[in-house]
N, C-alpha and C positions, 0 to 999 in steps of 0.2 A: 903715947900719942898726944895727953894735952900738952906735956913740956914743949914738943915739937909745935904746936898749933899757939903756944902761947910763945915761941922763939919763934912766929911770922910775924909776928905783930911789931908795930914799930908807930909812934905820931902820927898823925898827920901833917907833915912838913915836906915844904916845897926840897930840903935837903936830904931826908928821907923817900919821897919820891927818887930823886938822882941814883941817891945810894941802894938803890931796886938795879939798878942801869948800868953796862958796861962803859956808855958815854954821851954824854949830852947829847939827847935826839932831836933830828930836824923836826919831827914834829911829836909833837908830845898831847898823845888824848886821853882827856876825861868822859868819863860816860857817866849818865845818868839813867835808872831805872824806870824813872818818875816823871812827866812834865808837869811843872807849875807849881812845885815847889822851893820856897823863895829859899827855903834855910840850905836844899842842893846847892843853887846859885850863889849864897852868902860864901858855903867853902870852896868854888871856884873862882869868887872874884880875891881870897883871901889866897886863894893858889897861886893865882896872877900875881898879885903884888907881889907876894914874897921871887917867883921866877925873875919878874923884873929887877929886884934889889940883886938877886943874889947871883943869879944864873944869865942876864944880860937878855932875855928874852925882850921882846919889842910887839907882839902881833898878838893881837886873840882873838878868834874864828868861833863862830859858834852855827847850831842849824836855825841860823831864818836869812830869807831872802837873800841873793846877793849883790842884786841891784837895788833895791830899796836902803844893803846896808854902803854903800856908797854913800848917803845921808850920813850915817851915824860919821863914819869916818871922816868925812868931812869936816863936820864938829869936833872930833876929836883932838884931828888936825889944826885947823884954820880956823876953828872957833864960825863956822860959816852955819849961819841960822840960830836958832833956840835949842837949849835942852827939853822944853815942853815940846818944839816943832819935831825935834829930832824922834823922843819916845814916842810919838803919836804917828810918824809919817815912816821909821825908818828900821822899822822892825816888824815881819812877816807872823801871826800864828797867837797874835794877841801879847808875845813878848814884851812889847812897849809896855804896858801893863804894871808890869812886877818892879817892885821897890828896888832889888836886886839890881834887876839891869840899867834902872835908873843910877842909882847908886856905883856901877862901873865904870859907866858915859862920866861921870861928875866927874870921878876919881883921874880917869884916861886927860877931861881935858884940863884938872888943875895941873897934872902931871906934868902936863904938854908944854903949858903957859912958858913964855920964854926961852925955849929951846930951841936947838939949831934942830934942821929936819932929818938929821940923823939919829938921831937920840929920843923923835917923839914913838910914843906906842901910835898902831896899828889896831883900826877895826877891822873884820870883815866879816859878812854872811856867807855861808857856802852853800845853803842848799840853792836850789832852782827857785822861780818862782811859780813856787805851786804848793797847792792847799790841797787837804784832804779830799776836797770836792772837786780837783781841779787843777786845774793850768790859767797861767794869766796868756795876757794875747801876746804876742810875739814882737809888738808893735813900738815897746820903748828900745828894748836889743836891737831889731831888724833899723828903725829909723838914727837910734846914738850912731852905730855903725857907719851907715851909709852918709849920716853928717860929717863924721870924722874926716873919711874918705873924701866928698865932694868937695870941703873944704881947702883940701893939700893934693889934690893928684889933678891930674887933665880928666873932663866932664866925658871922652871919650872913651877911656879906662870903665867906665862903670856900667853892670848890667843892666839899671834902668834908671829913670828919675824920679825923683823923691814921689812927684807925683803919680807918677803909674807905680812906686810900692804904695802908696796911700789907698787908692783905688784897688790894689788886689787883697789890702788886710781890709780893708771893710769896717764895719762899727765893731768894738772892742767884744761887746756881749755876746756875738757871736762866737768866740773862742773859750770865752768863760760862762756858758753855760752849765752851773750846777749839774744838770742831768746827765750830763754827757758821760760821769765818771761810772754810770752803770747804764744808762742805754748808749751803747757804740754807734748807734743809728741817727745820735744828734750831734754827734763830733763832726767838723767842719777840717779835723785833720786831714781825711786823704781827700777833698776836692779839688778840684781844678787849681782853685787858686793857690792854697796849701802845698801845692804839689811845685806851681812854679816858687813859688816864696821862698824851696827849700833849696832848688836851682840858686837863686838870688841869694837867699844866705852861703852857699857854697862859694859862689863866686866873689861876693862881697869878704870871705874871711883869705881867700887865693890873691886878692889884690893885696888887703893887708900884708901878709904875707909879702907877698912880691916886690913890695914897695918899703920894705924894712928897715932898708941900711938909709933909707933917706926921713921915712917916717918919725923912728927912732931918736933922730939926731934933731932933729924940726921943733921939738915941742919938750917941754917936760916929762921925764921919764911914767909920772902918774895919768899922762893922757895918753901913751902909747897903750897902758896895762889896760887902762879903761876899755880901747877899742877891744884887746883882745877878749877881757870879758863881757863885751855885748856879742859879739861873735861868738863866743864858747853858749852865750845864754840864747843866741836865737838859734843857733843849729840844735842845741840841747830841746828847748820850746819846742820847734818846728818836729823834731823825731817824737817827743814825747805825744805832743797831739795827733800826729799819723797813728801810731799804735794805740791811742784813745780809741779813734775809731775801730779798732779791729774789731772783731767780734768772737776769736779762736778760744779755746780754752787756758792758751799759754797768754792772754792778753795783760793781765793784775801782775804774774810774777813777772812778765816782762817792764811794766811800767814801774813796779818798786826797784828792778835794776836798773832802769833807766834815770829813774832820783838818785840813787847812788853814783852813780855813772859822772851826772851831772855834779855831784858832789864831792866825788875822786879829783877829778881834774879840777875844780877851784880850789880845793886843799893843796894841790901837787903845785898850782899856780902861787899859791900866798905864801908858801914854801920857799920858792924861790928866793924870796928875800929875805930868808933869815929865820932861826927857830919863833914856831909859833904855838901855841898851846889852844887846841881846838875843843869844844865841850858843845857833845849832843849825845843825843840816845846811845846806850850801851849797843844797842841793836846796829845802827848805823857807824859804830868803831869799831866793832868786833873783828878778830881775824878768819874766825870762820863763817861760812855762811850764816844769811838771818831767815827766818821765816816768820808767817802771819797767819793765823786763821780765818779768813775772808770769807764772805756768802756763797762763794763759791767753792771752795774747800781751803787746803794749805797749798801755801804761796813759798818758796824760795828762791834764794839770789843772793851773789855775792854783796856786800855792804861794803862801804866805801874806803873805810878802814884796809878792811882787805885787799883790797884794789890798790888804796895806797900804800902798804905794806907790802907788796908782791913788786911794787915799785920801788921804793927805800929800804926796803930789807930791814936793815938793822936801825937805821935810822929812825924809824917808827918804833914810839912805843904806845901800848893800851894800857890804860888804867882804869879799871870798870868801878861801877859803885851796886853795893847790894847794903838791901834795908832789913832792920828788924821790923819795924811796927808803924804803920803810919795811921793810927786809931779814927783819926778824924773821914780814914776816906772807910776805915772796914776790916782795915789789914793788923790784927792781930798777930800777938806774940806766936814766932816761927813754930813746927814742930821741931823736936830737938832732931831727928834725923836727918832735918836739911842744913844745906850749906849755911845759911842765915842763923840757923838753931845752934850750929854749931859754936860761931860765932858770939852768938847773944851769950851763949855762956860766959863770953869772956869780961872779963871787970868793969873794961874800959868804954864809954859810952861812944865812942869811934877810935877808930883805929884805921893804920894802913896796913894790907896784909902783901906778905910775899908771897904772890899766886902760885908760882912754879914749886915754893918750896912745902905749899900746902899740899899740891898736890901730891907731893911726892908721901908725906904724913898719910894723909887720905886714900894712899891705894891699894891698901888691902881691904879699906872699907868706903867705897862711894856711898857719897852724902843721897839722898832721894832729892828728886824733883820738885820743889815746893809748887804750891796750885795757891793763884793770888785770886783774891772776893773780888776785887775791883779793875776792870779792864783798863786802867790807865795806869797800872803796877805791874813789871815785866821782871818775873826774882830770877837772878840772876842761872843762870843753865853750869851747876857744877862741872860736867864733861868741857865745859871752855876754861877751867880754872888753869890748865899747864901751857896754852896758847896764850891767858892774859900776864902781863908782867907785875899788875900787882892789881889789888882788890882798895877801893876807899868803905869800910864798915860802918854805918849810921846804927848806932841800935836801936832810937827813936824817933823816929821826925814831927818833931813841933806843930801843931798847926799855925800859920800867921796869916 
């Protein structure tokens, strides 16, 4: 069994990655165990370069916002604003933050400098805009939308005026109240006004739509996409704060699927143009279900991954990440009977593993469960190892 488990192992290279693969996928995910570890991020932005040199990738998605990351990309693009404006305004979840992501943005816009727009990289955010505590107001998506619209179509096409949406979304704080995300009693989702809003975004995303073949042709192909992702982000907003309010017991696993949901379909959108190399929680790429331990008990739902793999099939591939030790948060050297222990055995201080073919070593003996000290470390779930397509092995994580 170790020859077998030491013939998974292979570099970590963006051609090694490939060589896991039948054929270059439309979308290609990295997962991480961990947030807010800069040395995770260093080997994803070292993954991007190399995809771009070698593999012709252009796009890279990651989970913060994905109207705020319309900023980044901007800059990335068109050089439009500052890189200090960019890490401070256009990154959701304290991401601007990290040396890492700064150091990506640099990289994307020297990259860019003087290129025709076929050839520059791509930003984008996929999740929702929403925080652990919360939902933002509905009120950037619901108003870009409706601008787009009154600008190019007749004033009679549209279900109301800017002014009477202004007047039904109200002050912003009302939809982002902190509390809301555990008393259902302070969500402003199913009120009167919430309720028409969602009419209004419904109708507002039937116009776009309707008005396509003229829309499309009218403007630059990045202000058609725009609208359709204000429209995906206020119907996405709009459902997500209705079920804030609920009060049922299905209310948390319905709202973690509902961030995925909203995070399926921006992946399946950025997709569109071409392979894109997406990096977030192992949890939210996975192909099987994810679950959470919540104050309320366990939570499960499809994760986005899944959602977008049930869609590209083959085209999707997972690449998860599992750690040996990451000392500074608590997380000490694995037991050897888990999947990570197994690994740490091995010489190489990282490695890529071939999941399917681990598993296949591994099946007369499943690895145990590893149990992680510090709740922002999620060790990787062995029973996913033959659904993932290959495994990234850290044996140490540095503190920085």
């Amino acid at each position: 069994m170790a020859t077998d488990i030491k013939d998974s192992a292979h570099t970590v290279e963006a051609a090694a990655v490939m060589g896991l693969l039948p054929a270059r996928p439309r979308v290609l995910a990295l997962g991480e165990p961990a947030h807010g570890e800069d040395s995770l991020l260093e080997l994803r932005n070292e993954l991007f370069r190399r995809l771009v040199e070698q593999e012709g990738y252009r796009t890279i998605a990651i989970e913060s916002d994905c109207m705020t990351g319309l900023l980044v990309d901007d800059y990335v693009t068109a050089g439009t604003g500052s890189l200090d404006e960019v890490m401070e305004s256009g990154f959701s979840h304290g991401w601007g933050a990290s040396a890492a992501n700064r150091e990506l943005v640099r990289w994307m816009r020297a990259h860019n400098e003087g290129r025709p727009a076929s050839e520059r990289l791509r930003f984008a955010g996929i999740d929702g805009p929403l925080e652990i505590t919360g939902a933002a107001s509905p009120r950037q998506a619901l108003t870009g939308l409706h601008g787009h619209l009154s600008s190019r179509v007749d004033a009679g096409l549209l279900p109301c005026t800017a002014e009477a949406l202004d007047r039904l979304l109200g002050p912003d704080d009302r939809w982002t109240d902190p509390a809301a995300m555990t008393e259902p009693a302070r969500s402003v989702g199913q009120s009167d006004e919430a309720a028409r809003l969602r009419l209004i975004a419904d109708d507002l995303v039937a116009l776009l739509e309707a008005q396509a073949p003229y829309l499309i042709t009218a403007a630059p192909r990045e202000e058609w996409d725009r609208a359709v992702l204000y429209g995906r982000t206020a119907t996405g907003l709009l459902r997500y704060h209705h079920w804030m309010a609920d009060d049922s017991p299905a209310r948390m696993g319905r709202l973690c699927a509902l961030r995925d949901l909203m995070m399926a379909h921006n992946l399946l959108a950025v997709a569109e143009g071409g392979p894109v190399l997406v990096h977030a929680h192992n949890s939210h790429l996975q192909r099987e279900k994810s679950s959470m331990q919540m104050w309320q008990g366990r939570v499960e739902w499809w994760s986005a991954g899944a959602l977008v793999s049930a869609r590209l099939g083959g085209e999707y591939a997972f690449v998860a990440t599992a750690l040996g030790t990451i000392r500074h948060r608590g997380v000490d050297t694995p037991p050897p009977d888990t999947l990570e222990g197994i690994l740490y055995a091995l010489p190489e201080d990282g490695c890529l593993i071939d999941a399917p073919r681990l598993a296949t070593a591994l099946a007369d003996t499943p690895p145990a469960p590893r149990v992680s000290p510090w709740f922002g470390y999620a060790p990787f779930d062995p029973a996913h190892l033959a659904d993932s397509d290959g495994i990234v092995f850290v044996k140490d994580l540095p503190q920085r």
